[in-house]
ZAKEVEX-907438 format. One record per residue: x, y, z of N, C-alpha, C, O, CB in turn; residue in one letter. Coordinates in steps of 0.1 Angstrom, whole numbers, plus 5000, padded with zeros to 4 digits. Glycine has a CB too. Layout:
N
<rec <X; Y; Z>; <X; Y; Z>; <X; Y; Z>; <X; Y; Z>; <X; Y; Z>; "A"> ...
//
This chain:
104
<rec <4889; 4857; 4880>; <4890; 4870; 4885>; <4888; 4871; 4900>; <4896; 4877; 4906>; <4880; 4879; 4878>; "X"> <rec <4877; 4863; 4908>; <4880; 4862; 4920>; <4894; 4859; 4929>; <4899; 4865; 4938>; <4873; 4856; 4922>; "X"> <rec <4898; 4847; 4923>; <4912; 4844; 4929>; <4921; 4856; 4930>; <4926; 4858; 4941>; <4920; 4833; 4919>; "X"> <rec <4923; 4864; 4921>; <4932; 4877; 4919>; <4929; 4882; 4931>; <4938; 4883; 4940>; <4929; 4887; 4906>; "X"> <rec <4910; 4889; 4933>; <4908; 4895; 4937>; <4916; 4890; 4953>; <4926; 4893; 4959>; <4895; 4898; 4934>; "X"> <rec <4909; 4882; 4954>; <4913; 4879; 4968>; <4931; 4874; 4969>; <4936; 4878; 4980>; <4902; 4866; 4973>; "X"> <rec <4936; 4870; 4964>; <4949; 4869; 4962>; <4957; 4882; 4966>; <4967; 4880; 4973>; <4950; 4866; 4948>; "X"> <rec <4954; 4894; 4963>; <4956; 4908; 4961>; <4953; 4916; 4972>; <4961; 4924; 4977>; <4948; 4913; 4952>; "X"> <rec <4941; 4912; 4977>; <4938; 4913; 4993>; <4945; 4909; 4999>; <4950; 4918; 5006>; <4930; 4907; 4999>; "X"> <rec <4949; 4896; 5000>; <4953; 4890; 5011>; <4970; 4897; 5007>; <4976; 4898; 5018>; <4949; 4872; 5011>; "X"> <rec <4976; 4900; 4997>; <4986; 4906; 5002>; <4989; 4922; 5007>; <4999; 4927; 5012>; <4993; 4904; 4993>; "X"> <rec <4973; 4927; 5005>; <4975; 4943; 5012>; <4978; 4939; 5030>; <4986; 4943; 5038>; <4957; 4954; 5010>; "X"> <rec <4966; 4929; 5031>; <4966; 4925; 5047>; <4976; 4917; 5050>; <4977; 4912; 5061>; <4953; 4917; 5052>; "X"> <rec <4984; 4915; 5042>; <4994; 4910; 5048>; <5004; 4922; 5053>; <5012; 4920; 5062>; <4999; 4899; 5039>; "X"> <rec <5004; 4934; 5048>; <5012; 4943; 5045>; <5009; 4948; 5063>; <5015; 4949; 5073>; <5009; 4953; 5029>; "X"> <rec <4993; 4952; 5059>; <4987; 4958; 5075>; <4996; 4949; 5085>; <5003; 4954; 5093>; <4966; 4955; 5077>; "X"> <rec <4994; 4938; 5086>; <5000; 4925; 5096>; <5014; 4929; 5096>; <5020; 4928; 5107>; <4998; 4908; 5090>; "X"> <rec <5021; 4932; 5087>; <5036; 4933; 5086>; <5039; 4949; 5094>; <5050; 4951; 5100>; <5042; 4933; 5069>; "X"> <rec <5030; 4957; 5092>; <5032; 4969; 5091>; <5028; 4970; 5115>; <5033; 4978; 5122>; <5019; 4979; 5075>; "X"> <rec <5019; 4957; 5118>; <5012; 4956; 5130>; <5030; 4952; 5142>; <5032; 4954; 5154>; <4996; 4940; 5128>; "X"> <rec <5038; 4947; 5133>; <5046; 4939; 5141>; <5054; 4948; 5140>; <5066; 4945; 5144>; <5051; 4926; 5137>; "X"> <rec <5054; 4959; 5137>; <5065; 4969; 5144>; <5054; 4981; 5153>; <5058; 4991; 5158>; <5076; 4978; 5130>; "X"> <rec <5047; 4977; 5153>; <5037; 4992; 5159>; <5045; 4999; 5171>; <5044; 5012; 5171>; <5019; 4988; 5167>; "X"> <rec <5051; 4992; 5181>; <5056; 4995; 5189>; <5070; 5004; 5189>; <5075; 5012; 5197>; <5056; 4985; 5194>; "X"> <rec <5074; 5002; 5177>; <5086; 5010; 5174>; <5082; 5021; 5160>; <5091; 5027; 5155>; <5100; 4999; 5169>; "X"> <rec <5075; 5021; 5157>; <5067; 5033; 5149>; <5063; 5042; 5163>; <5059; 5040; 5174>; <5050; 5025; 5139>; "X"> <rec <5066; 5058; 5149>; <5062; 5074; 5158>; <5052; 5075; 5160>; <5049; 5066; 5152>; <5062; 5088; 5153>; "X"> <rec <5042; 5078; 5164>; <5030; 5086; 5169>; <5027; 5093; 5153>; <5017; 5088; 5147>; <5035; 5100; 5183>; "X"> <rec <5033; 5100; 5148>; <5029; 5106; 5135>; <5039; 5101; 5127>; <5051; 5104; 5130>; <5028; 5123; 5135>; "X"> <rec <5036; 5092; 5117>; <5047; 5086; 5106>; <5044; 5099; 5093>; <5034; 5106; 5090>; <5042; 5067; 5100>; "X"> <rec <5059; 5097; 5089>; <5061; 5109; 5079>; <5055; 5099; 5062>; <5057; 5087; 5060>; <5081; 5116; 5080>; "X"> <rec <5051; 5105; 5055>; <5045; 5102; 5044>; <5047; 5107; 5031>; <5041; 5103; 5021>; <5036; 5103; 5045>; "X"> <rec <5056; 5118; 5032>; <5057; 5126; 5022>; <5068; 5133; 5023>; <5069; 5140; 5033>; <5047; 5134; 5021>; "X"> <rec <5079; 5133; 5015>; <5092; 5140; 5015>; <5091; 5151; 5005>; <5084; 5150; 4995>; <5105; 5131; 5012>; "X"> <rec <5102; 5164; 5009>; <5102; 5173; 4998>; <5116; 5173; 4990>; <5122; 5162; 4993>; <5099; 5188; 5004>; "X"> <rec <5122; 5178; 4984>; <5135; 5173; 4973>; <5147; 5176; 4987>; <5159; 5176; 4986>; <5138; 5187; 4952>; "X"> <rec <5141; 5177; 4995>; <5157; 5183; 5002>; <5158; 5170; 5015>; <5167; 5170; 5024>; <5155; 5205; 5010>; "X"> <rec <5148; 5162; 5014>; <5148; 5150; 5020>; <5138; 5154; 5034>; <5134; 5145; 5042>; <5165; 5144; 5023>; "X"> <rec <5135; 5165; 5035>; <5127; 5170; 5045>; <5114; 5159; 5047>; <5112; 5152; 5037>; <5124; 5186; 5042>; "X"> <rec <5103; 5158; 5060>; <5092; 5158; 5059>; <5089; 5166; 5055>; <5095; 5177; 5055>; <5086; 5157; 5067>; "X"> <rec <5078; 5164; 5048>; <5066; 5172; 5040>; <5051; 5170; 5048>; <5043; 5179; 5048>; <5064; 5166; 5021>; "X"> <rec <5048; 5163; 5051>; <5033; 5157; 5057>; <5036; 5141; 5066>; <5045; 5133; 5067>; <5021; 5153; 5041>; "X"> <rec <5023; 5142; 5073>; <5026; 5133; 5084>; <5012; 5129; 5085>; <5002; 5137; 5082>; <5032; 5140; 5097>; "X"> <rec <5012; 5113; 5090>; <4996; 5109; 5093>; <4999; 5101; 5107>; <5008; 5092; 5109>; <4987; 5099; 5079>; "X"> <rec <4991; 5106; 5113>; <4992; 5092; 5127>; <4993; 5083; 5120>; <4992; 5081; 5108>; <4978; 5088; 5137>; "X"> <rec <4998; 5072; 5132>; <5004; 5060; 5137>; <4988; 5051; 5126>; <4989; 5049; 5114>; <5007; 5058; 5160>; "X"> <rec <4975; 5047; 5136>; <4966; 5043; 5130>; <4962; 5043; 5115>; <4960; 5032; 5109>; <4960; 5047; 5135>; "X"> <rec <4962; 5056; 5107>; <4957; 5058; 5094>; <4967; 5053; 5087>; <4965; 5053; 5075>; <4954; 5071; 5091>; "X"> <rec <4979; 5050; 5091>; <4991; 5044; 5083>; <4991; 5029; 5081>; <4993; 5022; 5071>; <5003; 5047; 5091>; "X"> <rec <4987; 5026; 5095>; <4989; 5011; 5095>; <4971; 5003; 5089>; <4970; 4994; 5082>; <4993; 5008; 5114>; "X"> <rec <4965; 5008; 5092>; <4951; 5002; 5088>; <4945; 5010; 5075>; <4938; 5006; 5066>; <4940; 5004; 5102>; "X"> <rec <4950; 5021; 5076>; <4942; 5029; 5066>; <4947; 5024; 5052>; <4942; 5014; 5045>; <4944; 5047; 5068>; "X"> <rec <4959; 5034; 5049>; <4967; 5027; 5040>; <4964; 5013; 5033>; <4962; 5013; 5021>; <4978; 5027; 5045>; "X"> <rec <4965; 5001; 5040>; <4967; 4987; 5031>; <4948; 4988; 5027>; <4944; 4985; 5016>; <4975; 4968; 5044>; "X"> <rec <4942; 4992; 5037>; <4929; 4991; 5036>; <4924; 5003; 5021>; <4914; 5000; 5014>; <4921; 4994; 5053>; "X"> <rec <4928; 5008; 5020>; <4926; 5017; 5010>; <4937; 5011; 4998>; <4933; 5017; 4988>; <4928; 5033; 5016>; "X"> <rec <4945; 5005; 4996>; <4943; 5000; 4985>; <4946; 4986; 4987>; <4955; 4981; 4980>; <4950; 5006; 4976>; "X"> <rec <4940; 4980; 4994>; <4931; 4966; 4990>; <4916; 4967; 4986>; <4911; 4956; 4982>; <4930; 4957; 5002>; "X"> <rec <4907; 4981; 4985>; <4896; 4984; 4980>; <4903; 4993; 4967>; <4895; 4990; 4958>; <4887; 4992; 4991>; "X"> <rec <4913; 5001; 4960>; <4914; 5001; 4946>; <4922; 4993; 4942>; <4928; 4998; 4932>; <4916; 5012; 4940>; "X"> <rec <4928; 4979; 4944>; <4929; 4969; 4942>; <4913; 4962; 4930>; <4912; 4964; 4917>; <4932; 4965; 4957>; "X"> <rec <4901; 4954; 4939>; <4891; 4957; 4941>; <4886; 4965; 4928>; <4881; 4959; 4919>; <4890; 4962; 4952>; "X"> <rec <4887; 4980; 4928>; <4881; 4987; 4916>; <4892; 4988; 4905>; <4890; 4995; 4895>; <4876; 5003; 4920>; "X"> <rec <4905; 4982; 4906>; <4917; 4983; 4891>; <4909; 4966; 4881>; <4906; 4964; 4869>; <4943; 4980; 4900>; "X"> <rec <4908; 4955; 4895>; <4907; 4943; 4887>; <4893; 4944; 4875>; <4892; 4943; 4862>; <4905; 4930; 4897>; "X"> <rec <4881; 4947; 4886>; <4867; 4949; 4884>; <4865; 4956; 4871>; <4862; 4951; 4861>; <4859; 4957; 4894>; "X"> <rec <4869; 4970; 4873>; <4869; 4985; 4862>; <4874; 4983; 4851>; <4869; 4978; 4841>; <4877; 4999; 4866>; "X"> <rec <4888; 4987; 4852>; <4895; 4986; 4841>; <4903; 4974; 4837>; <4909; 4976; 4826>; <4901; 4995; 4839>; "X"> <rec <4905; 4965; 4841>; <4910; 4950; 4834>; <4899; 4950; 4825>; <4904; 4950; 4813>; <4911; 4934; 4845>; "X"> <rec <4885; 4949; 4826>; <4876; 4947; 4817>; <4870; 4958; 4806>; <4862; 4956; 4797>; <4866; 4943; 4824>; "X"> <rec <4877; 4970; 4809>; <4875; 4978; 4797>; <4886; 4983; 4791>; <4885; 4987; 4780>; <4869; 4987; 4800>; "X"> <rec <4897; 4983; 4798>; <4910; 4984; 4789>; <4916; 4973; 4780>; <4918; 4963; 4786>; <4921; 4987; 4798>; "X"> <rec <4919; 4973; 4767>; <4923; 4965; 4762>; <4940; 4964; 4762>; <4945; 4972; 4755>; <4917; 4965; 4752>; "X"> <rec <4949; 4956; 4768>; <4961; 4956; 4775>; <4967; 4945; 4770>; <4977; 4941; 4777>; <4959; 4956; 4791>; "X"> <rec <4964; 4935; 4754>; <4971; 4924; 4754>; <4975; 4914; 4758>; <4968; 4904; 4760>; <4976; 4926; 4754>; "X"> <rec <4988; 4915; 4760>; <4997; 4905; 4770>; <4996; 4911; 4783>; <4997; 4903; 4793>; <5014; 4904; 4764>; "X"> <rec <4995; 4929; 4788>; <5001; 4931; 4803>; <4985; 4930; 4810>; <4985; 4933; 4822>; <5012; 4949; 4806>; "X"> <rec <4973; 4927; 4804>; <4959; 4924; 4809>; <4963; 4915; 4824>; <4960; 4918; 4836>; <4950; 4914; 4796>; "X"> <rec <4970; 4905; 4820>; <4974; 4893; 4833>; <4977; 4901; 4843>; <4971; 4900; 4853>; <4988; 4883; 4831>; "X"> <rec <4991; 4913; 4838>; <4995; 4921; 4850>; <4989; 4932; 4855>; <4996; 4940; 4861>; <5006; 4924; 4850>; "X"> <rec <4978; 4933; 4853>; <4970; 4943; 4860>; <4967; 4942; 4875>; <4967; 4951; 4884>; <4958; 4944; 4852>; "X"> <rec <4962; 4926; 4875>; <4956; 4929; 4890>; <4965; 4928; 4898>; <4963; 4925; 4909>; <4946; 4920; 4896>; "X"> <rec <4980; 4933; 4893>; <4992; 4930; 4906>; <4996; 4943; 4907>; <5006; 4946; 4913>; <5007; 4919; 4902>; "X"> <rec <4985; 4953; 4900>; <4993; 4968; 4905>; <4991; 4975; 4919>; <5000; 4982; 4924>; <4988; 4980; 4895>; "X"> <rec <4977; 4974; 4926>; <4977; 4977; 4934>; <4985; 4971; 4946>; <4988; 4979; 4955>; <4967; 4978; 4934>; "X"> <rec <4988; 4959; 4947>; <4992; 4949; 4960>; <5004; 4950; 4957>; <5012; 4945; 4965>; <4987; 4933; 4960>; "X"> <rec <5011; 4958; 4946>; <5031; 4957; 4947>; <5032; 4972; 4950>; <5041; 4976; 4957>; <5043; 4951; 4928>; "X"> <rec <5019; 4981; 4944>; <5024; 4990; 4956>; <5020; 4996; 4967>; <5023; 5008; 4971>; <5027; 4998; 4953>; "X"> <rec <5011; 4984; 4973>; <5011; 4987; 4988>; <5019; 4979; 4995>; <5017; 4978; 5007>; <4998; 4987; 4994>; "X"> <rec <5029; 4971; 4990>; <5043; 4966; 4995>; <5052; 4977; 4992>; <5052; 4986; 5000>; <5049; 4953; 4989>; "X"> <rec <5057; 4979; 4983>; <5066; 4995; 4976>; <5061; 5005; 4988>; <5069; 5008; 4997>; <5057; 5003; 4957>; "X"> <rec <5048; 5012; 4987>; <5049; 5025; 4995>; <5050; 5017; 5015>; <5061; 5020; 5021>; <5029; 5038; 4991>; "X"> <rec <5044; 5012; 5019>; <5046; 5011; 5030>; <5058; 5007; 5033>; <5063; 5012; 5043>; <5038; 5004; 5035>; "X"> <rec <5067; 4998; 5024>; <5082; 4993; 5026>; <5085; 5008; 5031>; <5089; 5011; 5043>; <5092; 4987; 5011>; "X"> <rec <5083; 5016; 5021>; <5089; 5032; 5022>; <5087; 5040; 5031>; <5095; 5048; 5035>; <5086; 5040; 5014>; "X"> <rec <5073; 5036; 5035>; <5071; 5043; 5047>; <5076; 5041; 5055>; <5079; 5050; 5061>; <5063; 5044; 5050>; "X"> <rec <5079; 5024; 5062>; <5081; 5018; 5074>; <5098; 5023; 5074>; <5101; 5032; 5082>; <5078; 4999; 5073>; "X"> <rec <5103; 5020; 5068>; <5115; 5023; 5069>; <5123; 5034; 5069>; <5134; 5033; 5073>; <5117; 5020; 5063>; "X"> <rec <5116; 5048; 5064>; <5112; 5059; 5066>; <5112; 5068; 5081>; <5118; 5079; 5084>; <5101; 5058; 5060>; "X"> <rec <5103; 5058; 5089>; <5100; 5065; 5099>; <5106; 5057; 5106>; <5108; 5062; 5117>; <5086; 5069; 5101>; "X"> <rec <5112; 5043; 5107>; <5123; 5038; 5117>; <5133; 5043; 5117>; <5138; 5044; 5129>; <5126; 5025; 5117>; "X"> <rec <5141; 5048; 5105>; <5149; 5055; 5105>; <5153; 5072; 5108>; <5165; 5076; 5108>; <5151; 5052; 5098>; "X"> <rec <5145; 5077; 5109>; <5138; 5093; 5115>; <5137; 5089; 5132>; <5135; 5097; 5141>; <5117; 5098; 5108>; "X"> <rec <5139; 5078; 5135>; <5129; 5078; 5154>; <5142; 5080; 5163>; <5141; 5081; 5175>; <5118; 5056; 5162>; "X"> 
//
């Protein structure tokens, strides 16, 4: 279970690191939230995006393996549990990054 853990980490921070090599071409306020008409809906600074985000779920990462891998009974998809948080903090930041390069 450690391996996961840290395995899982290390792909949020990798995300933060990925997300570091465009900082320069990232808005001031990255958009985060669309409404059905493709509009912004909400916006978070540049910082809470890039650090906050991977850092907030590389900690429920952290509480999905710990919590419930060990109290949910899940079968066969038990294995894939600890890959939920770390595919989608690749998924949403992909979304985001791309999101707001294409808005600038």
């Amino acid at each position: 279970m450690k391996k996961q853990i840290a395995a899982g980490c290390l792909i949020c921070l990798a995300v933060m690191a990925g997300l570091l090599l465009f900082w320069n071409r990232l808005p001031a306020d990255i958009p985060v939230e669309y409404n059905a008409r493709g509009e912004v809906a909400a916006v978070l600074p540049k910082p809470a995006v890039v650090f906050g985000m991977p850092a907030m779920c590389a900690l429920l990462h952290v509480l999905v393996i710990s919590q419930l891998q060990n109290r949910l009974h899940l079968g066969g998809f038990r294995r894939y549990v600890c890959w939920i948080m770390p595919v989608l903090s690749l998924v949403f930041c992909a979304v985001i990054l791309i999101g707001s390069l294409q808005r600038k």
